[in-house]
N, CA, C and O of each residue as an XYZ file, in Angstrom:
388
protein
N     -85.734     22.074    -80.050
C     -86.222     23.094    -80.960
C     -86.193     22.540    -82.377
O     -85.260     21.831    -82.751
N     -86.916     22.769    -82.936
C     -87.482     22.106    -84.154
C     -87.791     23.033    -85.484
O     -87.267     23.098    -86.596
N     -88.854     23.697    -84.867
C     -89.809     24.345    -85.487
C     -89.167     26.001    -85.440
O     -88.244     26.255    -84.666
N     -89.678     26.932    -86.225
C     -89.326     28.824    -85.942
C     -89.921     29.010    -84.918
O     -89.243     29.427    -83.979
N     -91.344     28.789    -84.701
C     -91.779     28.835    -83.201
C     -91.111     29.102    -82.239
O     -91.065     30.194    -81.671
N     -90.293     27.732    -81.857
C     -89.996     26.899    -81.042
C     -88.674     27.660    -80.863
O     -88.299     27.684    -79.690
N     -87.885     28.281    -81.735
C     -86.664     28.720    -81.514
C     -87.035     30.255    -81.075
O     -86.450     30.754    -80.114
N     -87.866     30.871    -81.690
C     -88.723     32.254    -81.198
C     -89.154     32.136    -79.873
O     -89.169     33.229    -79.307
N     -89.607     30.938    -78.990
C     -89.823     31.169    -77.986
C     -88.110     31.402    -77.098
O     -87.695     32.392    -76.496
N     -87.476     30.133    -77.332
C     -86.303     29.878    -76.662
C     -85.412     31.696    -77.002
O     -84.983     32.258    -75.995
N     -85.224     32.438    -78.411
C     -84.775     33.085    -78.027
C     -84.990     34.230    -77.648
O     -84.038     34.927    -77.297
N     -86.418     34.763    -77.619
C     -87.059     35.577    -76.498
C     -86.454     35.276    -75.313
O     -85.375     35.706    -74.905
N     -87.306     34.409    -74.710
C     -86.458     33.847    -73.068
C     -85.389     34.389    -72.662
O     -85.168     34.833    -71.535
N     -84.505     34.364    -73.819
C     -82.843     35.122    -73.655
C     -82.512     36.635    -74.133
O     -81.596     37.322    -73.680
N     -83.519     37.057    -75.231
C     -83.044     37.983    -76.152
C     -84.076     39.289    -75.103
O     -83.302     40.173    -74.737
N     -85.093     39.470    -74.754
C     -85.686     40.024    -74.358
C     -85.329     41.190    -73.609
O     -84.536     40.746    -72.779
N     -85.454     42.513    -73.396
C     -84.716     43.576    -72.450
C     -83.138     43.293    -72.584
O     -82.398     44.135    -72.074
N     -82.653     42.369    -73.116
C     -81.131     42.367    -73.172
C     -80.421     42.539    -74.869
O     -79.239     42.222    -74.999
N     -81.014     42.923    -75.809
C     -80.326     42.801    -76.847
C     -80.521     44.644    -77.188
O     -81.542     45.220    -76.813
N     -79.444     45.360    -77.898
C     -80.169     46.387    -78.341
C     -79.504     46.339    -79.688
O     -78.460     45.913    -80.182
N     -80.706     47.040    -80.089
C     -80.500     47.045    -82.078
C     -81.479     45.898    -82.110
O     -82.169     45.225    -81.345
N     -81.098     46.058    -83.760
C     -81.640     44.669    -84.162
C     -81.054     43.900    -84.817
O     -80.330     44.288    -85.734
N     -81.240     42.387    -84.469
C     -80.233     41.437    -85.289
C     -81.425     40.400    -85.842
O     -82.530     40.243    -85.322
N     -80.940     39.780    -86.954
C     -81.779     39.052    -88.048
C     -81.131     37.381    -87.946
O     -79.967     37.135    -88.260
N     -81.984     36.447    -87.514
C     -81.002     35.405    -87.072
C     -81.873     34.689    -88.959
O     -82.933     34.947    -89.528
N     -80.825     33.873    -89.251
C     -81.336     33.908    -91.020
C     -80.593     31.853    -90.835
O     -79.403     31.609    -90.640
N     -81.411     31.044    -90.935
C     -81.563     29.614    -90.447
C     -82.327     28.613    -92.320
O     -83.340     27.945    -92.531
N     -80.975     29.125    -93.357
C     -81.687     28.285    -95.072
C     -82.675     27.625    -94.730
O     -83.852     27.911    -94.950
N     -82.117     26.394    -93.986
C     -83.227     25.291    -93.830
C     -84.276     25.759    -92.945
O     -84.970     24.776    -93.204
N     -85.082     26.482    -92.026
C     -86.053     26.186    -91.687
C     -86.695     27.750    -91.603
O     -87.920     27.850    -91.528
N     -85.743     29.139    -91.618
C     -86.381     30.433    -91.575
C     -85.605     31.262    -91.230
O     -84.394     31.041    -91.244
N     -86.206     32.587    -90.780
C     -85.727     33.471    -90.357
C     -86.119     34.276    -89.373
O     -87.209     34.756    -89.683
N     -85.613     34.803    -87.930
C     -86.293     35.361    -87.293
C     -85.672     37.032    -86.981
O     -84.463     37.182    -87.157
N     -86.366     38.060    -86.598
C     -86.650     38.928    -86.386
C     -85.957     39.584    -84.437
O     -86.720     39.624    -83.472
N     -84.853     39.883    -84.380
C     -84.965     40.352    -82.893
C     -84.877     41.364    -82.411
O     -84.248     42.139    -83.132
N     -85.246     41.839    -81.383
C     -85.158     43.285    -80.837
C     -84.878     43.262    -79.437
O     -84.520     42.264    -78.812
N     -85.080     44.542    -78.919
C     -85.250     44.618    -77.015
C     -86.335     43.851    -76.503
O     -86.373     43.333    -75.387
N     -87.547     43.791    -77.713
C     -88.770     42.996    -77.124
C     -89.055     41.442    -77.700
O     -90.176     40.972    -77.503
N     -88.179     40.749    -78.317
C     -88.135     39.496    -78.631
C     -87.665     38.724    -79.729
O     -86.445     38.576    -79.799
N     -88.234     38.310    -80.420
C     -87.961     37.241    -81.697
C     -89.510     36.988    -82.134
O     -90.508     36.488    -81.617
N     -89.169     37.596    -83.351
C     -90.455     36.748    -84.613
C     -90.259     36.550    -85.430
O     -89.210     36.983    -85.907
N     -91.150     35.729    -86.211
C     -90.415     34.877    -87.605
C     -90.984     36.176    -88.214
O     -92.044     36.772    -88.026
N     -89.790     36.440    -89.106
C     -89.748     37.641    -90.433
C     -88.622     38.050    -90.869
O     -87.551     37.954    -90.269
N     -88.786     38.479    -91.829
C     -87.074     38.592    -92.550
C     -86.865     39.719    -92.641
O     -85.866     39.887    -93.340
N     -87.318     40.703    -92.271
C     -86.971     42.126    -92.856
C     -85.991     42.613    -92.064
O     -85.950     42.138    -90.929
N     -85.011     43.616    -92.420
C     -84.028     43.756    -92.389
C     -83.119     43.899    -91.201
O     -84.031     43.283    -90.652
N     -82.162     44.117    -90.196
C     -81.600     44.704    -89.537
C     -80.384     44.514    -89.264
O     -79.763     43.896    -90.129
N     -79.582     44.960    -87.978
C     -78.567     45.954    -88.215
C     -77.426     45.184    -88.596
O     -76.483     45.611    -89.263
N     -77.605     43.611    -87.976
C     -76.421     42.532    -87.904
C     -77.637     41.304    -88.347
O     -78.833     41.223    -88.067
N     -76.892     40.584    -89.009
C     -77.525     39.257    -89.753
C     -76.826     38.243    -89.480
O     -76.091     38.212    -90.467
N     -76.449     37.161    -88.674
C     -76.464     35.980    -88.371
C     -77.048     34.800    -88.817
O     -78.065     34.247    -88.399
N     -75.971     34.336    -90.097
C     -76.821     32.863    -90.769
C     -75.789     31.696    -90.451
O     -74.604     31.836    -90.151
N     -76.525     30.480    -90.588
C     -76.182     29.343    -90.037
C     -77.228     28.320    -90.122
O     -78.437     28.552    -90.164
N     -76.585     27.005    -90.147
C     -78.303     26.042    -90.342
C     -78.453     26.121    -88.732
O     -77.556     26.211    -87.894
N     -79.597     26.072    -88.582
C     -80.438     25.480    -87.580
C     -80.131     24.836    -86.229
O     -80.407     25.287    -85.117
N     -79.411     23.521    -86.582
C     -78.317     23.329    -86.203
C     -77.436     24.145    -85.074
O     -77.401     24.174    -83.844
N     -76.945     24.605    -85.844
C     -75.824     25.349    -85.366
C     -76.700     26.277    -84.087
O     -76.504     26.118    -82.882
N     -77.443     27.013    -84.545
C     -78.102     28.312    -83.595
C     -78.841     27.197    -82.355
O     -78.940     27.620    -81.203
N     -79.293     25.890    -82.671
C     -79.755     25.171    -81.628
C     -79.019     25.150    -80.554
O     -79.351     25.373    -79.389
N     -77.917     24.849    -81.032
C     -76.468     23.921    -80.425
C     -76.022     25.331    -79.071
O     -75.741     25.284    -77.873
N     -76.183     26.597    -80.219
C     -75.810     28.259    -79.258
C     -76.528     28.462    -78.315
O     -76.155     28.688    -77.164
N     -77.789     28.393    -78.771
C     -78.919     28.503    -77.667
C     -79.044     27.642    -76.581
O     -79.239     27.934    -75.401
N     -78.907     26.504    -77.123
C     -78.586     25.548    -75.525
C     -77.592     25.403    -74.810
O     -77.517     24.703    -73.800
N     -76.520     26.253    -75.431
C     -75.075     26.690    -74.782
C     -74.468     24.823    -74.685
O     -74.047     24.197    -73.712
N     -74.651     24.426    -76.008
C     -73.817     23.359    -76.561
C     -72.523     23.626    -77.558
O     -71.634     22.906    -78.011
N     -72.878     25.069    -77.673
C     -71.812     25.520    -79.230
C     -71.568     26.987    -78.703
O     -72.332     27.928    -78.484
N     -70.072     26.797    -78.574
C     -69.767     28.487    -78.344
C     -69.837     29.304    -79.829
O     -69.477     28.929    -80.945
N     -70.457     30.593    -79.375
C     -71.024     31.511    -80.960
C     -69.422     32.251    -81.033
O     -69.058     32.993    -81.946
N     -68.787     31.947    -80.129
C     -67.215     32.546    -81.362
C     -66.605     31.451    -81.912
O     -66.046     31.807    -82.949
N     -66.427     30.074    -81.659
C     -66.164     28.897    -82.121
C     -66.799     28.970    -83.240
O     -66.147     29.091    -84.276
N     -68.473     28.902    -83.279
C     -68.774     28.361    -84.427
C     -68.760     29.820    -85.987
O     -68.967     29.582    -87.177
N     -68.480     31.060    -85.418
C     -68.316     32.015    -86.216
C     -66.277     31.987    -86.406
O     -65.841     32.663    -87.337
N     -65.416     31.350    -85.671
C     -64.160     31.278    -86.351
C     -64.247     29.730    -87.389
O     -63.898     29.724    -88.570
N     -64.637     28.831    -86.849
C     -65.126     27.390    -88.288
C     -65.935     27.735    -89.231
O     -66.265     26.982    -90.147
N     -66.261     28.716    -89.110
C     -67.223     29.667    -90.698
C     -68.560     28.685    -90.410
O     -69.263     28.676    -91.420
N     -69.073     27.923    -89.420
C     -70.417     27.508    -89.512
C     -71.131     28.911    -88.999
O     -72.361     28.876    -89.000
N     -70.579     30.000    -88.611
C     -71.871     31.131    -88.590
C     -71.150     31.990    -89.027
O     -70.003     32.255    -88.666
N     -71.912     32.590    -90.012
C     -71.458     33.870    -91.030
C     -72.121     35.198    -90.307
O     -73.186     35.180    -89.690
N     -71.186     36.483    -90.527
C     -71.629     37.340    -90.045
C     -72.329     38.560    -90.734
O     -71.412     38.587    -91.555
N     -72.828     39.204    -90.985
C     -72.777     40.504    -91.912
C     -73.316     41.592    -91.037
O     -74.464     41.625    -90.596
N     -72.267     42.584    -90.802
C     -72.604     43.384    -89.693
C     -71.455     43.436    -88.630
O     -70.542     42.613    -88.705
N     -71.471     44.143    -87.895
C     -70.397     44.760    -87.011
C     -70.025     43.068    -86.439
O     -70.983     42.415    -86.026
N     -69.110     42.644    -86.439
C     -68.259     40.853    -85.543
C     -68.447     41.501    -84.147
O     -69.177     40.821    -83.425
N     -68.032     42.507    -83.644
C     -68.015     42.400    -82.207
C     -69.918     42.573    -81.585
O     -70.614     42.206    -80.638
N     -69.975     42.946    -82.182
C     -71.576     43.276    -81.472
C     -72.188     41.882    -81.910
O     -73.108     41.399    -81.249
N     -71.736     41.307    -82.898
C     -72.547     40.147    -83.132
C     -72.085     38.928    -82.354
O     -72.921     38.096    -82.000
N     -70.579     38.753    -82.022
C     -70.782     37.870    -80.748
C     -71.011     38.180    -79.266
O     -71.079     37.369    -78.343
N     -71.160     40.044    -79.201
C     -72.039     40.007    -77.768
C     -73.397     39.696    -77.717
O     -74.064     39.757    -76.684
N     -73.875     39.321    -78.950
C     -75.754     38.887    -79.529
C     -75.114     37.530    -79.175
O     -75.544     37.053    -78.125
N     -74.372     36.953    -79.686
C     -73.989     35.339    -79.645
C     -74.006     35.160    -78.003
O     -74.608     34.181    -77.561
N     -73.543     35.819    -77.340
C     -73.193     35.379    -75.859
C     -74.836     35.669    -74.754
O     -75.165     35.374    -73.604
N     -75.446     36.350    -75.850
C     -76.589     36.804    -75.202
C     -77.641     35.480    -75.542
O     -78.553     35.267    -74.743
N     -77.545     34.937    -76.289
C     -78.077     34.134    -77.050
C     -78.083     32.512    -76.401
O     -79.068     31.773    -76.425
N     -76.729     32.160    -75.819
C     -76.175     31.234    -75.655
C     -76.203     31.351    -73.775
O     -75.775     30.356    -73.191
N     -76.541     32.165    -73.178
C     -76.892     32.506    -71.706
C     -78.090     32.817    -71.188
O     -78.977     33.577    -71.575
N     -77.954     31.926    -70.005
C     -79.697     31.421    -68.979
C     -79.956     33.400    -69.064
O     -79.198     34.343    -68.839
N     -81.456     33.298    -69.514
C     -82.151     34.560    -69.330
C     -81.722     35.239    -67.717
O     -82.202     36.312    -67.351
């Protein structure tokens, strides 16, 4: 994963019918995406839990190379928004669809 695309597809795949609310995955270096019950798109507007981190990091979650409570206790992922709901987004994130 490279590209916002590219991470929008991967976390659809996972996020899809399984996330509820909305969480804002927020990536300095390359963007920001948008998630719901129905997917991931690049856009920044607002919701309920915000998840930032480089790129990096959310790669590493998504390919279930980086556990999302590991890398949110080493402060490489910041939270803003409820911690527990945001690492059941992390575990959703980081697990085969």
């Amino acid at each position: 994963m490279t590209t916002l695309a590219d991470f929008a597809t991967a976390v659809t795949a996972r996020a899809k019918g399984r996330i509820r609310g909305t969480v804002r995955l927020a990536m300095p270096d390359l963007g920001t995406l948008f998630v719901d019950e129905t997917g991931a798109i690049e856009s920044d507007k607002e919701a309920e839990i915000t998840l930032t981190a480089k790129s990096d990091v959310f790669k590493n979650i998504v390919s279930g190379d980086q556990d999302p409570a590991m890398a949110f206790m080493t402060r490489k992922l910041k939270v803003d928004g409820n911690p527990m709901r945001a690492l059941k987004i992390g575990e959703i994130l980081s697990s085969d669809p």
